[in-house]
BAZA-839533 format. One record per residue: x, y, z of N, C-alpha, C, CB in turn; residue in three letters; residue number from 1. Coordinates in steps of 0.02 Angstrom, whole numbers, plus 50000, padded with zeros to 5 digits. Glycine has a CB too. Layout:
REM residues N
SITE  n_east  n_north   n_up  ca_east  ca_north  ca_up  c_east  c_north   c_up  cb_east  cb_north  cb_up  type  seq
SITE       X        Y      Z        X         Y      Z       X        Y      Z        X         Y      Z   ala  NUM
...
END
This chain:
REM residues 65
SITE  n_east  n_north   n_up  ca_east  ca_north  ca_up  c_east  c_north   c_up  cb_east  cb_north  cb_up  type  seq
SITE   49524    49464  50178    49516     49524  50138   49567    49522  50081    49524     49587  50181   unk    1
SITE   49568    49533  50027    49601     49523  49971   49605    49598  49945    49565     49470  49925   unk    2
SITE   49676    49653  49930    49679     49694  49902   49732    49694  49853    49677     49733  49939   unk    3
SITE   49718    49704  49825    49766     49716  49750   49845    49754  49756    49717     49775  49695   unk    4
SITE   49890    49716  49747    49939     49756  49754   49991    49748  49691    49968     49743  49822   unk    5
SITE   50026    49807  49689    50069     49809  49607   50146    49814  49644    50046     49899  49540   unk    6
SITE   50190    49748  49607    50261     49742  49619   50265    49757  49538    50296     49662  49657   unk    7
SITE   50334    49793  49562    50404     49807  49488   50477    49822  49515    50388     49892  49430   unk    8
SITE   50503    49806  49470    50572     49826  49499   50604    49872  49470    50616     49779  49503   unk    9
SITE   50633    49917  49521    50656     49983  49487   50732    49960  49456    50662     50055  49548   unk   10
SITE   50742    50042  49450    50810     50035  49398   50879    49990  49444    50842     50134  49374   unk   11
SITE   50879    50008  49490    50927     49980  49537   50930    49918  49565    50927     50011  49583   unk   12
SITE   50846    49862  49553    50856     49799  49552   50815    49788  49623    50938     49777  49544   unk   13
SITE   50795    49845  49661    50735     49834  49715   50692    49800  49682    50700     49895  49745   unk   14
SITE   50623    49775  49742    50566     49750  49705   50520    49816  49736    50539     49661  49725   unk   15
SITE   50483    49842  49716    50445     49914  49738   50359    49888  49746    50456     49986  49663   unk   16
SITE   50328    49872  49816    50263     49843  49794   50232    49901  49833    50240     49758  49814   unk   17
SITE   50171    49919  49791    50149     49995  49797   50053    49923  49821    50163     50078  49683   unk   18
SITE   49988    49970  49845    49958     49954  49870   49888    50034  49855    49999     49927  49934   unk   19
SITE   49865    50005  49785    49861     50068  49742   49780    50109  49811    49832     50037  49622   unk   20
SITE   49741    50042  49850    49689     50054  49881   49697    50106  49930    49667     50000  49904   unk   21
SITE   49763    50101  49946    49797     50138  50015   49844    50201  49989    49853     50078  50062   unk   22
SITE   49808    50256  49983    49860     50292  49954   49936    50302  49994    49828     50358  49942   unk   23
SITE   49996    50310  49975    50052     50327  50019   50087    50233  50023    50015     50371  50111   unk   24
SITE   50024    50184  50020    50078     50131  50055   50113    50115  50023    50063     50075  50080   unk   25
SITE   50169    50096  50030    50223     50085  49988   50274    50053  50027    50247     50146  49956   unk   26
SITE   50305    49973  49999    50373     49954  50030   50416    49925  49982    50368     49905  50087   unk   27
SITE   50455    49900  49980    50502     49876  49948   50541    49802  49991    50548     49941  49937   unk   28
SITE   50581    49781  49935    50616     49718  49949   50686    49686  49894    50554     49667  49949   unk   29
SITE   50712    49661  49919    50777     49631  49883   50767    49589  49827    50819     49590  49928   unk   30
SITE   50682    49540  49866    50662     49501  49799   50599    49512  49796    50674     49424  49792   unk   31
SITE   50573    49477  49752    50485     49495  49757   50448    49471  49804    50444     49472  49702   unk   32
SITE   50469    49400  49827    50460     49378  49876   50439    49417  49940    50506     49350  49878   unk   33
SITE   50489    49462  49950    50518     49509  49999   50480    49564  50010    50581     49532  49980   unk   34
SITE   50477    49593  49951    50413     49639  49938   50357    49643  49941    50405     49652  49903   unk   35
SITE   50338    49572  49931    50255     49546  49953   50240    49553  50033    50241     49454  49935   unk   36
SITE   50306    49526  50065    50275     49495  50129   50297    49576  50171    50321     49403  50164   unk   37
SITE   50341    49618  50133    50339     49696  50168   50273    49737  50162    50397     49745  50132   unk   38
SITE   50242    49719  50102    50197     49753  50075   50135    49741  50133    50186     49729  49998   unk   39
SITE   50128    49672  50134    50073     49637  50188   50077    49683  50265    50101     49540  50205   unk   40
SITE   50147    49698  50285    50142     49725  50356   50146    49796  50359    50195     49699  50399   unk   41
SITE   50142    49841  50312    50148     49902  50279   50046    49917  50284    50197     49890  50185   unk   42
SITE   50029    49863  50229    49946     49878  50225   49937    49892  50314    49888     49792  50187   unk   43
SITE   49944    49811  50335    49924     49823  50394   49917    49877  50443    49947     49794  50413   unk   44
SITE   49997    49902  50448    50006     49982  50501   49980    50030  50461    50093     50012  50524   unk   45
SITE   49944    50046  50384    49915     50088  50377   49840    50074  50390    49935     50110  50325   unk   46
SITE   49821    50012  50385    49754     50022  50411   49736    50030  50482    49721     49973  50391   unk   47
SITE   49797    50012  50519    49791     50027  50583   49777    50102  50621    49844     50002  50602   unk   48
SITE   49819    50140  50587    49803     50211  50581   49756    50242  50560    49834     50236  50558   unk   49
SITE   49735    50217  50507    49659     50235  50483   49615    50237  50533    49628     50186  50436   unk   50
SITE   49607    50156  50576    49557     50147  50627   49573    50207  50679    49562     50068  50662   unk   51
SITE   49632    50228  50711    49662     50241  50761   49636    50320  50756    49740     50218  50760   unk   52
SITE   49645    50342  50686    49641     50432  50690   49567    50440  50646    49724     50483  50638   unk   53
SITE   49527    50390  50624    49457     50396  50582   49458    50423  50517    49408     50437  50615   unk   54
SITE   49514    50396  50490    49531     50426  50430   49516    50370  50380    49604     50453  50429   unk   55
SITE   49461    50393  50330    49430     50352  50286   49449    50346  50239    49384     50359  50275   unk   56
SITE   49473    50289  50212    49494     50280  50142   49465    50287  50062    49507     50227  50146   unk   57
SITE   49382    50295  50093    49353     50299  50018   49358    50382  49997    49263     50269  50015   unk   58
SITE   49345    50379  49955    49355     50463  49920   49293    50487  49891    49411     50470  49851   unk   59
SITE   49261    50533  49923    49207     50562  49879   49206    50601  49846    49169     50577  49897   unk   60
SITE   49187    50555  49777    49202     50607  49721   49146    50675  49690    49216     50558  49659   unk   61
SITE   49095    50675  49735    49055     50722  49726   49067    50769  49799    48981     50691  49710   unk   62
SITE   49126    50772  49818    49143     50826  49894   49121    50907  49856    49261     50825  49928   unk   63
SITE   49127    50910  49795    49146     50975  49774   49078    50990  49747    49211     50981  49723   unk   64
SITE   49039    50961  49725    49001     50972  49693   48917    51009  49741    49006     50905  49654   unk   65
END
């Protein structure tokens, strides 16, 4: 499965890799390196929870309508 994920480094010199599919996921790291492979086990325990409580990730954008 391949999801898109966005590293930057903040002002303080973290690496910040956010996981835009998953709202909330978010980890960090010392290098980018670091940040990738936090980011990887971060997706994971949130999709795990997803399965666990049936909480769906897609968003329907006609809920309101």
């Amino acid at each position: 499965m391949d999801i898109d994920v966005i590293i930057f480094q903040d002002e303080d010199g973290y690496y910040i890799s956010e996981c835009p599919a998953i709202p909330g996921c978010v980890s960090q790291g010392h290098t980018e390196k670091e940040a990738e492979e936090n980011i990887k086990g971060a997706i994971k325990e949130c999709l795990e929870v997803c399965a666990e409580t049936g909480i769906s990730l897609t968003v329907n954008a006609y809920k309101n309508q």
